[in-house]
C-alpha positions as CSV (number, residue, x, y, z in Angstrom):
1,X,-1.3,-26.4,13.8
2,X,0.6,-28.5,16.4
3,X,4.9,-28.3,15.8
4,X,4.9,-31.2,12.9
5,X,1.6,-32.6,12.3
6,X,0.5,-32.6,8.7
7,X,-2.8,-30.6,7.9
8,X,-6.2,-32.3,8.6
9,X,-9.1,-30.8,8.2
10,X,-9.6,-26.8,7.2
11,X,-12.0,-25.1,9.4
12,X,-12.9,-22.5,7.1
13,X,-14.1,-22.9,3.6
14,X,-12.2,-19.9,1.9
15,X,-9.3,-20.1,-0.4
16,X,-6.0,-20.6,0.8
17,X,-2.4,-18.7,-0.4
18,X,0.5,-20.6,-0.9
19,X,3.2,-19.3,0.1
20,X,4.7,-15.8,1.1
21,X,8.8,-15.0,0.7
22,X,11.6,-13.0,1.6
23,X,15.4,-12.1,1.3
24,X,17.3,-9.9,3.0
25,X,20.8,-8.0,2.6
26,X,22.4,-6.5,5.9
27,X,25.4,-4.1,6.3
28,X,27.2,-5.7,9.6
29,X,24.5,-8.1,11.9
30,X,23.2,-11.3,11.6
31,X,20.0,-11.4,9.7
32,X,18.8,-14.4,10.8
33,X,15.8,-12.5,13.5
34,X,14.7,-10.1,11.1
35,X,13.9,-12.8,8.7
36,X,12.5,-14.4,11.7
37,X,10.4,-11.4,12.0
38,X,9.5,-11.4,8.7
39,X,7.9,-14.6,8.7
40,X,5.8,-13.4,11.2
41,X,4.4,-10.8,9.0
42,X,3.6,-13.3,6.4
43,X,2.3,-16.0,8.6
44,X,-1.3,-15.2,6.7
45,X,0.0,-16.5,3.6
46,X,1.1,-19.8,5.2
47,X,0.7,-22.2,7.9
48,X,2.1,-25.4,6.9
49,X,6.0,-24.5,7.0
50,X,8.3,-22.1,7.8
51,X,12.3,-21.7,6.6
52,X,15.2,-19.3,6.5
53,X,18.4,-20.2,4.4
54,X,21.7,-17.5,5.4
55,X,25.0,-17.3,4.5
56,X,28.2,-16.2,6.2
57,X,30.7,-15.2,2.8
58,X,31.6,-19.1,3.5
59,X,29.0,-21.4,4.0
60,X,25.4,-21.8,3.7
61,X,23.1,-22.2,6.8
62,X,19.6,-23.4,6.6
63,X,16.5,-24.5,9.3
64,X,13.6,-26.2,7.9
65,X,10.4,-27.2,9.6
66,X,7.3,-28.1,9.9
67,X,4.6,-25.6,11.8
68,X,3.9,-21.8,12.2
69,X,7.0,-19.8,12.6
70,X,7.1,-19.5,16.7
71,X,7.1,-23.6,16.3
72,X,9.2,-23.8,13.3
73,X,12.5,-22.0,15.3
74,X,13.6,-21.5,18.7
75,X,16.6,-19.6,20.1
76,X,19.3,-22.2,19.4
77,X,18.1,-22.4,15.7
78,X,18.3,-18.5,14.8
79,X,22.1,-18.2,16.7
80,X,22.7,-21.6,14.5
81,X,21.5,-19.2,11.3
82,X,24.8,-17.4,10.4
83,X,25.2,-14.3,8.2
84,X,24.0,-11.1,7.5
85,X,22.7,-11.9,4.1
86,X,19.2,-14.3,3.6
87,X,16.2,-15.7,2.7
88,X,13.1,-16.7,4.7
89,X,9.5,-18.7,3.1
90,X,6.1,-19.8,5.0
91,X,3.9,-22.3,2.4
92,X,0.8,-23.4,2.6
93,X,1.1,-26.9,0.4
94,X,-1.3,-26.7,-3.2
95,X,1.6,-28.4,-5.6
96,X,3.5,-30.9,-4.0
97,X,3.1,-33.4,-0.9
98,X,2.6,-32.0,2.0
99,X,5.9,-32.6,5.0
100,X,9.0,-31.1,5.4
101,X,10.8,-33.0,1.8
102,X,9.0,-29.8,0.0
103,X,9.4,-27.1,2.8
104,X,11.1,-24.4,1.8
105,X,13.2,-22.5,0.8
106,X,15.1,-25.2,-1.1
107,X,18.3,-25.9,-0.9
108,X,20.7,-27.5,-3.5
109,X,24.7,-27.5,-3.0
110,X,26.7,-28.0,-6.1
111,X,30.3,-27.1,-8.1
112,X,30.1,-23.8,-8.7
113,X,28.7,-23.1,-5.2
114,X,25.0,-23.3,-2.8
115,X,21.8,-22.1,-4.1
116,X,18.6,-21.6,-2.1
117,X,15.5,-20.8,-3.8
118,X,12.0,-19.2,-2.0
119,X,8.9,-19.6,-4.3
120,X,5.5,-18.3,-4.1
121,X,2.9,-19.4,-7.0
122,X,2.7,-22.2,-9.2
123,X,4.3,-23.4,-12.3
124,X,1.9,-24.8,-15.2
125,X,5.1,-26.5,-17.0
126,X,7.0,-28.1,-14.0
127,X,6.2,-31.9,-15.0
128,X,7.6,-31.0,-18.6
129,X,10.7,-29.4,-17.0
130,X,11.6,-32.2,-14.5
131,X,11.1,-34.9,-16.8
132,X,13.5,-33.1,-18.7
133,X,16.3,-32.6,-16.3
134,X,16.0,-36.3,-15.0
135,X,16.2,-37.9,-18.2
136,X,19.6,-35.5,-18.0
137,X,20.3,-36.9,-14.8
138,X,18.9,-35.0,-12.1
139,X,17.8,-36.4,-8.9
140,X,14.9,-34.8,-7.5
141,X,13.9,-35.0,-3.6
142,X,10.7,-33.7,-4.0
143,X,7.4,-33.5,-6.4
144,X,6.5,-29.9,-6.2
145,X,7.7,-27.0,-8.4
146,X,10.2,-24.8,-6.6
147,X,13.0,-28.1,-6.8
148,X,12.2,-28.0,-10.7
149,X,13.4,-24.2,-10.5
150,X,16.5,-24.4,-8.4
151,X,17.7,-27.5,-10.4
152,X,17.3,-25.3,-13.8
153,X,19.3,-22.9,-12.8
154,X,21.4,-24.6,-11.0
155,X,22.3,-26.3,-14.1
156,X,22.7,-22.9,-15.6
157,X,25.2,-21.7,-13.4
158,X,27.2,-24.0,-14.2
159,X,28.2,-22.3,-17.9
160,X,26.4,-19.0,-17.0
161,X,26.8,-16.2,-14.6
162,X,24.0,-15.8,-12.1
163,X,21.8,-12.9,-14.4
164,X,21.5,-15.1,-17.8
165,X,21.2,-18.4,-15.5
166,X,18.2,-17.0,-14.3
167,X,17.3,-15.2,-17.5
168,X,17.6,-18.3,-19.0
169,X,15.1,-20.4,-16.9
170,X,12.6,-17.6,-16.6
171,X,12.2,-18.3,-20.5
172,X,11.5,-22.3,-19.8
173,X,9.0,-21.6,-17.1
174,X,5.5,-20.9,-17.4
175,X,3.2,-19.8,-14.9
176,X,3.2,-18.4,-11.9
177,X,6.3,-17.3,-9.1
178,X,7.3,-14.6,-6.9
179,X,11.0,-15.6,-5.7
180,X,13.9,-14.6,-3.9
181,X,16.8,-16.8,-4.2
182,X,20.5,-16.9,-3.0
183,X,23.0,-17.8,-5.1
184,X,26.3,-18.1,-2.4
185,X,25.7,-14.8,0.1
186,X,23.8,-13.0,-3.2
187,X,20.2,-12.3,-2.4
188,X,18.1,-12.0,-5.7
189,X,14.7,-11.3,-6.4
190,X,12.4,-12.7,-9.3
191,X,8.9,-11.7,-10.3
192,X,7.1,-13.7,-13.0
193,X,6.8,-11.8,-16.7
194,X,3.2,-11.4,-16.1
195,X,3.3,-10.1,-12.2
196,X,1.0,-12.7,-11.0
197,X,2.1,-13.1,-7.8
198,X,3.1,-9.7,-5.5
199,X,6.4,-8.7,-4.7
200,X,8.2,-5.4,-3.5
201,X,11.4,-4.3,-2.2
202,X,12.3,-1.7,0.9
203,X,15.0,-0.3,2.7
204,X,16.0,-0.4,6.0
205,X,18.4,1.2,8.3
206,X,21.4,-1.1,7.7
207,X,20.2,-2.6,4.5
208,X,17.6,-3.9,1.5
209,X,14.7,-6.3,1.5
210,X,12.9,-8.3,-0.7
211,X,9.3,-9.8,0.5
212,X,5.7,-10.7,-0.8
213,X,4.3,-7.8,1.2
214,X,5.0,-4.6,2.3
215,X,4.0,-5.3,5.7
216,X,7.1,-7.1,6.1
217,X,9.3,-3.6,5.3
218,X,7.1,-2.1,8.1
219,X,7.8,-4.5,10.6
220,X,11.4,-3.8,10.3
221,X,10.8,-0.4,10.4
222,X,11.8,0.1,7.3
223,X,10.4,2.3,4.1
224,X,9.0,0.6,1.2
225,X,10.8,1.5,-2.4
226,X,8.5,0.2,-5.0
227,X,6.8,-3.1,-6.4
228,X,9.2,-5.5,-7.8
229,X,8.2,-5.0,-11.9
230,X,6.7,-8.0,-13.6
231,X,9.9,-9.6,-15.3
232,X,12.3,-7.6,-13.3
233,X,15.3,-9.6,-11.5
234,X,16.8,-7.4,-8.5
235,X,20.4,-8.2,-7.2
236,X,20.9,-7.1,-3.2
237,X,24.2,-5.6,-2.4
238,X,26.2,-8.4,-0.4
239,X,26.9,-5.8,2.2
240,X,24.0,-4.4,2.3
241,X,24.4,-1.0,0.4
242,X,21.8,-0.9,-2.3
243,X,20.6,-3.1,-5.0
244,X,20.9,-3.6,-9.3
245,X,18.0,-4.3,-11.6
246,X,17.5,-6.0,-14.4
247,X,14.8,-6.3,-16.7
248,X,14.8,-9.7,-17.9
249,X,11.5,-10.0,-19.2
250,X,9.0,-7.5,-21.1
251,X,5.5,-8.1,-22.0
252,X,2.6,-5.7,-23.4
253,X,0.2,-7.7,-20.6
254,X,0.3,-8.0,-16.7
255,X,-1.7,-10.8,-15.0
256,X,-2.3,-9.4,-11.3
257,X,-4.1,-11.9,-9.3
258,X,-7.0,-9.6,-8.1
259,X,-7.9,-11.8,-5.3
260,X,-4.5,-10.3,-3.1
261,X,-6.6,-7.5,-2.6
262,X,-9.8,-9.4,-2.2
263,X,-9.2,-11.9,0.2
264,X,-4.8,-13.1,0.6
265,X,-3.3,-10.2,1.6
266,X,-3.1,-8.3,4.9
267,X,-4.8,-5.0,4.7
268,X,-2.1,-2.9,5.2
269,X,0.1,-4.1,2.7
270,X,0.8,-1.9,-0.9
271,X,0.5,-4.2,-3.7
272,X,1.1,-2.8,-7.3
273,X,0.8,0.9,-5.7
274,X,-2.3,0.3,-4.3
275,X,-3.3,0.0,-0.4
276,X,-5.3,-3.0,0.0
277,X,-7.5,-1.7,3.0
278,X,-8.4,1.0,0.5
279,X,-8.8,-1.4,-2.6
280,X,-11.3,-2.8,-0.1
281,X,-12.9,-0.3,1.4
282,X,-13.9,0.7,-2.6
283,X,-15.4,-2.0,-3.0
284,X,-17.6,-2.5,-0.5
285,X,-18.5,1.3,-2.1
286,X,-19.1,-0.3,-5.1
287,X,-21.2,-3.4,-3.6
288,X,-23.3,-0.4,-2.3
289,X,-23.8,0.8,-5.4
290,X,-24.1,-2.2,-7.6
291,X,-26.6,-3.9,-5.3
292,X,-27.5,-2.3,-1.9
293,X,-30.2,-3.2,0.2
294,X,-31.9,-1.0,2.9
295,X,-31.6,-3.1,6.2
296,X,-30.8,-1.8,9.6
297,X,-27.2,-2.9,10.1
298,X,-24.6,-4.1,7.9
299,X,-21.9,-7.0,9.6
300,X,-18.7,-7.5,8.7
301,X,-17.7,-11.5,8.5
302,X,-14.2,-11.2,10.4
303,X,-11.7,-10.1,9.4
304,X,-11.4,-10.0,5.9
305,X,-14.8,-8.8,5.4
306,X,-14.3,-5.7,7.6
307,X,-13.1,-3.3,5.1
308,X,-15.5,-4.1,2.7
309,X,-18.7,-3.3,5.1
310,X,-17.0,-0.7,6.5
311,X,-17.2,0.8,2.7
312,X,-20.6,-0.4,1.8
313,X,-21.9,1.2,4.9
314,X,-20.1,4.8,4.1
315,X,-21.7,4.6,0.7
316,X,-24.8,3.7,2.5
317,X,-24.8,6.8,4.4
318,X,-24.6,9.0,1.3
319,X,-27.1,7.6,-1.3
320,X,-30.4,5.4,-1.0
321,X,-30.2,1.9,-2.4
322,X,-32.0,3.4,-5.2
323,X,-29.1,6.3,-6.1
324,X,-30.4,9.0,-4.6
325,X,-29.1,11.5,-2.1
326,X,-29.9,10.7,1.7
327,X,-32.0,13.1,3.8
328,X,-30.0,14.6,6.2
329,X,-31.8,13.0,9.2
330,X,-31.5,9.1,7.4
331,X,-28.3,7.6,8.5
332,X,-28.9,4.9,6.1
333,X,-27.5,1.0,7.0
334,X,-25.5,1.3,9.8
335,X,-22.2,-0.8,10.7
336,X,-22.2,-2.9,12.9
337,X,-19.7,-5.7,14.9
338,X,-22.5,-8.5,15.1
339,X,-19.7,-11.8,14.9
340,X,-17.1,-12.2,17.2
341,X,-13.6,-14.2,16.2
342,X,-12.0,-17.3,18.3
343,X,-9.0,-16.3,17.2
344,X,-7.6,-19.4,19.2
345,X,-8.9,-22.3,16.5
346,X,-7.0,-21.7,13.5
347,X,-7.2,-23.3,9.9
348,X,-6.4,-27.0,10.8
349,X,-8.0,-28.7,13.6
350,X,-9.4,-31.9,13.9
351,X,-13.2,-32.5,13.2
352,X,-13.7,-36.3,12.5
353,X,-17.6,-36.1,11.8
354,X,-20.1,-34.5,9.8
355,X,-21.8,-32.9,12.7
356,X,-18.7,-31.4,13.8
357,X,-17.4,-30.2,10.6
358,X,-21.0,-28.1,10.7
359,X,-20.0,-27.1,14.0
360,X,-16.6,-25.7,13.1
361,X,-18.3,-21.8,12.2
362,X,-19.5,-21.8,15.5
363,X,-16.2,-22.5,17.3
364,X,-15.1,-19.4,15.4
365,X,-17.7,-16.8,15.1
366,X,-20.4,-16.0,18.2
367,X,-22.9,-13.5,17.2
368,X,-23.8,-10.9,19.4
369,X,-27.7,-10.8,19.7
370,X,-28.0,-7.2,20.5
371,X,-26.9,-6.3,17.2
372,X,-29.0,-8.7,15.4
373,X,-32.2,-9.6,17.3
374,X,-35.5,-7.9,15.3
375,X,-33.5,-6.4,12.8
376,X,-32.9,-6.7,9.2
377,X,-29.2,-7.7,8.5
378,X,-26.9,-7.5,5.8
379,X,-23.6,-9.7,5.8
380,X,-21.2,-8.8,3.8
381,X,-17.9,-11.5,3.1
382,X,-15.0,-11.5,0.9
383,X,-16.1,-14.1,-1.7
384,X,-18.3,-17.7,-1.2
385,X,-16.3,-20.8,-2.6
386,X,-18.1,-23.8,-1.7
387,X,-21.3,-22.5,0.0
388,X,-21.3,-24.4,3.6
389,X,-19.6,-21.8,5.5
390,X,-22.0,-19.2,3.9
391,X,-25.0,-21.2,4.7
392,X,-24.3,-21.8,8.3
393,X,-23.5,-17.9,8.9
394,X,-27.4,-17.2,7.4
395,X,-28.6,-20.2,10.1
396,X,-26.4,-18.3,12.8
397,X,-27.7,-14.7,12.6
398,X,-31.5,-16.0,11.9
399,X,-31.3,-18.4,14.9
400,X,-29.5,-14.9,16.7
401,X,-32.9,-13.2,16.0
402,X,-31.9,-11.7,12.3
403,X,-35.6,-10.8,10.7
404,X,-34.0,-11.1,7.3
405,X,-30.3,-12.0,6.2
406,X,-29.0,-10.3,2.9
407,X,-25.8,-11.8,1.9
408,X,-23.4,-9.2,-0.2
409,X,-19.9,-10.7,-1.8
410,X,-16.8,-9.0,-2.5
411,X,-15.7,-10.5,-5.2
412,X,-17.8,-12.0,-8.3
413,X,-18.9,-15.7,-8.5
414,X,-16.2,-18.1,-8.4
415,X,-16.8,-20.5,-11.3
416,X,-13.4,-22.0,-11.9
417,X,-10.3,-23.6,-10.2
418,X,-7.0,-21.6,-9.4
419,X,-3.8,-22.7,-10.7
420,X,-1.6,-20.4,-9.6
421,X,-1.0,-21.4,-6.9
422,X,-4.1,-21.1,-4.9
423,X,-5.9,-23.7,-3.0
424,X,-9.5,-22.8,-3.9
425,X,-11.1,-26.0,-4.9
426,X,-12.4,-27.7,-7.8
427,X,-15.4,-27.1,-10.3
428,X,-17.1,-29.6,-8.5
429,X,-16.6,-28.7,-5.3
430,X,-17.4,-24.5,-6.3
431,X,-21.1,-23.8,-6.1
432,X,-20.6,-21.1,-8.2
433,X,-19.6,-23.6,-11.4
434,X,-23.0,-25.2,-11.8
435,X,-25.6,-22.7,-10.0
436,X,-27.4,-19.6,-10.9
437,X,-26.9,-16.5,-8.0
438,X,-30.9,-17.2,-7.2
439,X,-29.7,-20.9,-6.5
440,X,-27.0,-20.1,-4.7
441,X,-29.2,-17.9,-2.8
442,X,-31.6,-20.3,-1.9
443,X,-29.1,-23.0,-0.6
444,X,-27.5,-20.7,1.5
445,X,-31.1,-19.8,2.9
446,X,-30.3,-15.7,2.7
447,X,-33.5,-13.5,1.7
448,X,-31.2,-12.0,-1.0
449,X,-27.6,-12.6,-2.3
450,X,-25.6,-10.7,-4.7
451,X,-21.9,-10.5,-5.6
452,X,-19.9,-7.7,-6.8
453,X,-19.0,-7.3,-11.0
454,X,-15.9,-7.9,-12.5
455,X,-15.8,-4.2,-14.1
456,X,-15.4,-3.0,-10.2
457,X,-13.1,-5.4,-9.3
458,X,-11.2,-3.6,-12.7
459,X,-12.3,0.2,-11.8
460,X,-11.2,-0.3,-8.3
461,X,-7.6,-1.6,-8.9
462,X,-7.6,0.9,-11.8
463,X,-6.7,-1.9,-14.0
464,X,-7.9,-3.1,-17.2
465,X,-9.3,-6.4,-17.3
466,X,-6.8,-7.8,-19.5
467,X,-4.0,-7.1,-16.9
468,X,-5.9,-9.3,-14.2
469,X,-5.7,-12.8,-13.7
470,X,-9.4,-13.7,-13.6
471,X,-9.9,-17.3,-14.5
472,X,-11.1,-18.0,-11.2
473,X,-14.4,-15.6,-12.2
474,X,-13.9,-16.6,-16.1
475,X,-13.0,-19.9,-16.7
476,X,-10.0,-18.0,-18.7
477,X,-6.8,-18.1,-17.9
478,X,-3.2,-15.9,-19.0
479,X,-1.8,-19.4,-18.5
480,X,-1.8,-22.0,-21.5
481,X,-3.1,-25.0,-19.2
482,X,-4.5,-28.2,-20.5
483,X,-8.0,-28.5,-20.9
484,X,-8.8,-24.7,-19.9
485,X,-9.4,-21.4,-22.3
486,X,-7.3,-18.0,-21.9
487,X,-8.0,-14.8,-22.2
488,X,-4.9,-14.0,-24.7
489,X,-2.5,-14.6,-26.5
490,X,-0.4,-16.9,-24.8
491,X,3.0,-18.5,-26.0
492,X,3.9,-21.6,-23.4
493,X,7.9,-22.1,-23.9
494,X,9.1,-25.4,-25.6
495,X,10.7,-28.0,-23.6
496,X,12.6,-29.9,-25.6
497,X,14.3,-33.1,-23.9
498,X,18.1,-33.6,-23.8
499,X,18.7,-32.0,-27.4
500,X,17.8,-28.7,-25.9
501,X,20.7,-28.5,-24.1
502,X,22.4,-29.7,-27.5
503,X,24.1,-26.3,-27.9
504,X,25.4,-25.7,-24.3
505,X,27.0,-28.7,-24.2
């Protein structure tokens, strides 16, 4: 994406993360590079924006702006970030307009001091809430969720110390968030009740971090400490020395988005103890052994799809399609590098017509015909949202020479929208919603197609099935939200208009 130019056009059909955050707490430098740095680790979760808020012990510094993080800052703007204390966000817009009046983090200045707030997921209540607060006099800047959040416990602060402010808004909202937040040079951390959205904390040399993935710990050449618990609130030392917890918030559930190890997050992050590249690579065992096909090679669709073949085609060495035992002189389906990446056009770019939007797969992805000419093919990706994209890489590796195509997915069928905090389309726009797989199949014009099961999406991520969030694959949700089912019990908070704030006042 060009330095402030709004989003056009996505040149890839897949899902889309909101948001990725992170605060950090240094002993004696400035911390506004290593945020810097940590943005750049997240960039994958967001493309759209890129901010880092600091603070000095006496006065809070903040750069907003619009573009990936190299356009977002340049060398006058991280010297212009004082501090050693911070906190750094990338979004990718799903609630709220897209442009630089809902970049993040937010920032709000008021009597008892400056609060900036980092948010990653989506709120189902955040209408409810800001009604409420306006009708209490509120003035909000922006219409998406993360102003809703710093405005409640701003207001909060203002008769509560920083622990029950937040405690206290974490029991109005409902839905999704990962956040890190700073209250004057505190750095905080906040992971939803139900652990929807990832976050973990590390430590580094000279201090403590807080970030969406571990990668970010890694890049600072730090050593990761544990996943942030669902309903935990951590405090970071202001000088850096260590951190408190607090847990705010217990419930029996968790609601673990499985598609972080799926699809959003980079493969060498650690997400709730697990290594994604791993999560992945047993899955793609477990495509093998759901639904293998004998073909002579199996491709990856880059990148995310690498870890996935890479496991189907180990699996493949070891057992037939069928279960058995390979003879030892039947190396099975092979693995293959059949697609190459343009790793030069990126998610936005502008295609005004049809013919061009068709065109877009082939700007990215070249087959090599070596690898595919006379031979049967399987393609394995990480999941198939509206169908185009999938259809079009069929058309390439047939028109490459591909005898047969065999399509293998990830991830089961996506029937349903996300709403938290995911941009991965509606029920009308999901082919998934109102077609069979043998549909599917045929549209997409591959000789077979089949998707992975929810039990091992569960087995691998050594989860039960309850402590996912799979309404995405259901149609249920952990989320009360209007018109939809859930999965479980689910209590959505109250919000009560001005006489809820009756007793503080």
């Amino acid at each position: 994406m060009e330095h402030g130019r709004e989003s056009t056009h996505h040149a890839t059909e897949g899902p889309t993360e909101k948001c990725g955050v992170v605060g950090i707490a240094l002993e004696d430098r400035p911390v506004a590079r290593p945020l810097y740095y940590s943005l750049y680790a997240l960039q994958h979760r967001g493309q759209e924006s890129a901010g880092i808020v600091t603070h000095d012990g006496f006065q809070q510094y903040s750069h907003v702006d619009m573009g990936l993080v190299g356009d977002a800052f340049d060398e006058g703007d991280l010297n212009s970030l004082n501090g050693a204390t911070g906190i750094g966000h990338v979004r990718y817009p799903t609630e709220g307009s897209i442009g630089t009046c809902c970049a993040q983090p937010f920032s709000v200045s008021f009597k008892s001091g400056s609060l900036g707030l980092s948010h990653n997921g989506n709120l189902v209540n955040a209408d409810e809430i800001r009604d409420e607060l306006a009708n209490l006099g509120h003035a909000f800047t922006s219409d998406g969720d993360t102003e809703v959040i710093a405005h409640d416990i701003a207001r909060n602060l203002l008769d509560e110390d920083l622990i029950q402010a937040v405690k206290h808004t974490m029991e109005r909202l409902h839905g999704s968030y990962s956040l890190t937040i700073m209250h004057d040079e505190s750095v905080i951390g906040v992971r939803d009740p139900q652990g929807n959205r990832p976050l973990c904390i590390g430590r580094l040399d000279d201090g403590y971090v807080l970030a969406s993935e571990s990668t970010v710990i890694d890049t600072l050449g730090g050593e990761l400490i544990r996943d942030v618990e669902p309903g935990e609130l951590i405090v970071l030392d202001t000088d850096g020395t260590g951190y408190d917890s607090y847990q705010l918030v217990d419930r029996d559930t968790t609601a673990h988005c499985f598609f972080e190890h799926v699809y959003f997050a980079r493969p060498d992050s650690v997400i709730d103890d697990n290594l994604v590249y791993e999560v992945r690579r047993n899955l793609g065992r477990k495509l093998w052994e759901e639904s293998g096909i004998e073909s002579d090679v199996v491709l990856p669709v880059p990148d995310s799809g690498r870890a996935f073949a890479s496991g189907y085609a180990d699996a493949a060495s070891e057992t037939t399609a069928d279960g058995e035992p390979r003879a030892e002189d039947d190396a099975g389906v092979r693995f293959a590098e059949g697609l190459m990446k343009n790793r030069y056009v990126g998610r936005t770019f502008i295609m005004p017509t049809q013919d061009e939007r068709e065109r877009a797969v082939r700007l990215k992805l070249n087959p090599i015909k070596s690898t595919i000419e006379g031979k049967t093919v399987t393609i394995i990706d990480d999941s198939i949202v509206r169908g185009t994209t999938s259809n079009q890489l069929v058309d390439l590796l047939k028109d490459a020479g591909a005898e047969e195509v065999h399509m293998r997915v990830g991830s089961p069928p996506i029937v349903a929208p996300c709403y938290m905090g995911i941009n991965m389309a509606t029920r009308e726009e999901l082919i998934a919603a109102d077609k069979s797989v043998e549909e599917i199949r045929e549209e997409i014009n591959a000789d077979s197609l089949a998707y992975l099961s929810i039990d091992a999406i569960a087995e691998s991520l050594d989860s039960q099935q309850l402590d996912l969030c799979l309404g995405c694959v259901t149609g249920e949700y952990p989320y009360d939200i209007e018109g939809e089912t859930t999965d479980r019990e689910v209590n959505r908070p109250i919000i009560g208009g001005q006489e809820a704030f009756a007793a503080d006042d």
